[in-house]
Residue frames relative to the residue before (quaternion, step in Angstrom):
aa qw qx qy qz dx dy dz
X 1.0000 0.0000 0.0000 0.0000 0.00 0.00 0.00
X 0.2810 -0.7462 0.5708 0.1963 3.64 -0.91 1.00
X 0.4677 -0.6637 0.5576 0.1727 3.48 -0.83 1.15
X 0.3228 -0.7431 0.5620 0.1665 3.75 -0.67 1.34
X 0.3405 -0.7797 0.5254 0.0027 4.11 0.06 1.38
X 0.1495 -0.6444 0.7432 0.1007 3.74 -0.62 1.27
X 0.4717 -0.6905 0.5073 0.2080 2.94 -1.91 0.66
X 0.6636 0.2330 -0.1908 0.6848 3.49 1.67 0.04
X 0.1841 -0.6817 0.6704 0.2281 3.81 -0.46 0.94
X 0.4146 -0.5937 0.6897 -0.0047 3.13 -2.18 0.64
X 0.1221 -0.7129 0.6854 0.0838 3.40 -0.61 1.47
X 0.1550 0.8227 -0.5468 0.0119 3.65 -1.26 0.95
X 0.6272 -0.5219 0.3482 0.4615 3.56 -0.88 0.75
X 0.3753 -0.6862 0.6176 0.0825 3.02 -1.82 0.73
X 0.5875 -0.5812 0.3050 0.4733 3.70 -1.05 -0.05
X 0.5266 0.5151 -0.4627 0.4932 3.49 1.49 0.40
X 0.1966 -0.8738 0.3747 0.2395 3.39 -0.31 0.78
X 0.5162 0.4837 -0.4623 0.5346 3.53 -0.43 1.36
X 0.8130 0.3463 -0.1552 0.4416 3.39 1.13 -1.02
X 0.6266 -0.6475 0.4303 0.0549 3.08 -1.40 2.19
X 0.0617 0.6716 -0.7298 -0.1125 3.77 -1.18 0.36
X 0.5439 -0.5855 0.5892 0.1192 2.94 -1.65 0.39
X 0.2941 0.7336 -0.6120 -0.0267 3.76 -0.30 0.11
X 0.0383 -0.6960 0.7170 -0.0008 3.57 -1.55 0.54
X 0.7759 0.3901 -0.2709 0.4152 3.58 0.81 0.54
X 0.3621 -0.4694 0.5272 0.6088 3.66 -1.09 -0.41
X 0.8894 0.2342 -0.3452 0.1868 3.24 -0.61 -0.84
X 0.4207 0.4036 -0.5893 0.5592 3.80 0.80 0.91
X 0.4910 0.5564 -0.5747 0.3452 3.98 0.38 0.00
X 0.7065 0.5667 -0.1420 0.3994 2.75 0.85 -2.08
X 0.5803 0.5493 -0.3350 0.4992 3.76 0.48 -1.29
X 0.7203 0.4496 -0.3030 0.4327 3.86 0.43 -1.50
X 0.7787 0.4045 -0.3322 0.3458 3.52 0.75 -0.74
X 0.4687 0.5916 -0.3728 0.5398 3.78 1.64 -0.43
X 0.8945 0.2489 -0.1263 0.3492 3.74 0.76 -1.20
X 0.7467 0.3030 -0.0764 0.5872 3.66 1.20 -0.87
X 0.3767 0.6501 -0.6022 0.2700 4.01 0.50 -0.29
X 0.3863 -0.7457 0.5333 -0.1011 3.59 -0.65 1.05
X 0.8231 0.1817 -0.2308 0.4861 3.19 1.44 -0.03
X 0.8219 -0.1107 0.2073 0.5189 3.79 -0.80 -0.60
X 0.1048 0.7676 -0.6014 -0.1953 4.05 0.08 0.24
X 0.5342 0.4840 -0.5388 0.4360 3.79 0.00 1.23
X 0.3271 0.6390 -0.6042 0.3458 3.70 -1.21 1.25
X 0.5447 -0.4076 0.5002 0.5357 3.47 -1.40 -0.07
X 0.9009 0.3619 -0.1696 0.1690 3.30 -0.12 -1.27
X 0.4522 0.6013 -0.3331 0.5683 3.13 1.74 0.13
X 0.7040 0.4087 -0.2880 0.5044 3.39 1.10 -0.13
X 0.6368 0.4753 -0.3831 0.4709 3.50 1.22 -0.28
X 0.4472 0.6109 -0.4703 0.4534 3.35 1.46 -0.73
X 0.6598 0.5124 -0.3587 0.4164 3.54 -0.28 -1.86
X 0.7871 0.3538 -0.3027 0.4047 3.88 0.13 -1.14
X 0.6452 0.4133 -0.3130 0.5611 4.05 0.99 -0.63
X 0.6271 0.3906 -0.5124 0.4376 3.70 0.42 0.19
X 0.4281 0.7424 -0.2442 0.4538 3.69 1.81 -0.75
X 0.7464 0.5116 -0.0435 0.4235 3.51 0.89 -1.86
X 0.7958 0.3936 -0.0698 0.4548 3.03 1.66 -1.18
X 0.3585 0.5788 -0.3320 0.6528 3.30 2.09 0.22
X 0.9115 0.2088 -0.1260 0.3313 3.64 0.88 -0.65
X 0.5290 -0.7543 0.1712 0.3490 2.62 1.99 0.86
X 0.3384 0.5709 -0.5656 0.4896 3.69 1.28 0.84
X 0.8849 -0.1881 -0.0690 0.4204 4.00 0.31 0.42
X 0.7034 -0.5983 0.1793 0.3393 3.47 -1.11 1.02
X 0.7250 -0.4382 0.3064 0.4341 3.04 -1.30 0.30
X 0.5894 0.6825 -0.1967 0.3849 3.39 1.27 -1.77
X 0.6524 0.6006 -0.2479 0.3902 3.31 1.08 -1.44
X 0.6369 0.5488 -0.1862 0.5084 3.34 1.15 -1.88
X 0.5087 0.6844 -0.3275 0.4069 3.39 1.09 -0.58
X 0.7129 0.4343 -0.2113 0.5084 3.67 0.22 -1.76
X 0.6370 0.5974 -0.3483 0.3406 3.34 0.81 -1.76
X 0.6067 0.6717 -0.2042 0.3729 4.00 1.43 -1.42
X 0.6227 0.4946 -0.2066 0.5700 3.17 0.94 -1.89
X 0.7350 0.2691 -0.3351 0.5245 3.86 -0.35 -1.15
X 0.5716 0.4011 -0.5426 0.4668 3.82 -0.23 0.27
X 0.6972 0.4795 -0.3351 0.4145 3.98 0.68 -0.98
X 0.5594 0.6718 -0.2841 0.3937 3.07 1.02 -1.11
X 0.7318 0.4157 -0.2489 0.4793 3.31 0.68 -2.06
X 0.7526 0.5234 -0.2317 0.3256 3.43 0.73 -0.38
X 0.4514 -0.7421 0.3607 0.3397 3.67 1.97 -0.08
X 0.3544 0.7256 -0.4759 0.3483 3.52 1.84 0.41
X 0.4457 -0.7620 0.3940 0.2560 3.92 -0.29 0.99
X 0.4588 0.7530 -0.4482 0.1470 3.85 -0.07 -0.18
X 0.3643 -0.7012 0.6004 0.1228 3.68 -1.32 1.09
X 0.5876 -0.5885 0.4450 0.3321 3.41 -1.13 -0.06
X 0.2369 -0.7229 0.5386 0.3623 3.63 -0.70 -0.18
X 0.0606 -0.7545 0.6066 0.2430 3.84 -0.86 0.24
């Protein structure tokens, strides 16, 4: 399985609060949201996420895309996390 590579990983909170994850892929997005998402997993955009990390495992849209689609799902949810440069 080829691993779907963001071009800017994203450090975000975890359900331990204080404690940081790394992500630089879809599927560690995906894995984080099945295993560590820290907040509410119901919304619009938590569901579009879940399906664009989906799309982007199957190559119907970039990695980069699945990406934004993540963040605004964290976001709507109040899940802390910064970029990495």
């Amino acid at each position: 399985m080829t691993l779907q590579w963001w071009t800017l990983p994203v450090t975000i909170e975890t359900r331990r609060a204080g404690k940081y994850l790394t992500i630089d892929s879809t599927e560690k997005a995906a894995e984080y949201m099945l295993a560590e998402w820290p907040g509410n997993q119901t919304g619009k955009l938590f569901d579009r996420a879940k399906q664009a990390l989906i799309d982007a495992h199957d190559r119907k849209i970039s990695a980069d895309a699945a990406r934004r689609a993540f963040l605004a799902a964290a976001e709507e949810a109040g899940i802390p996390f910064f970029n990495q440069c």
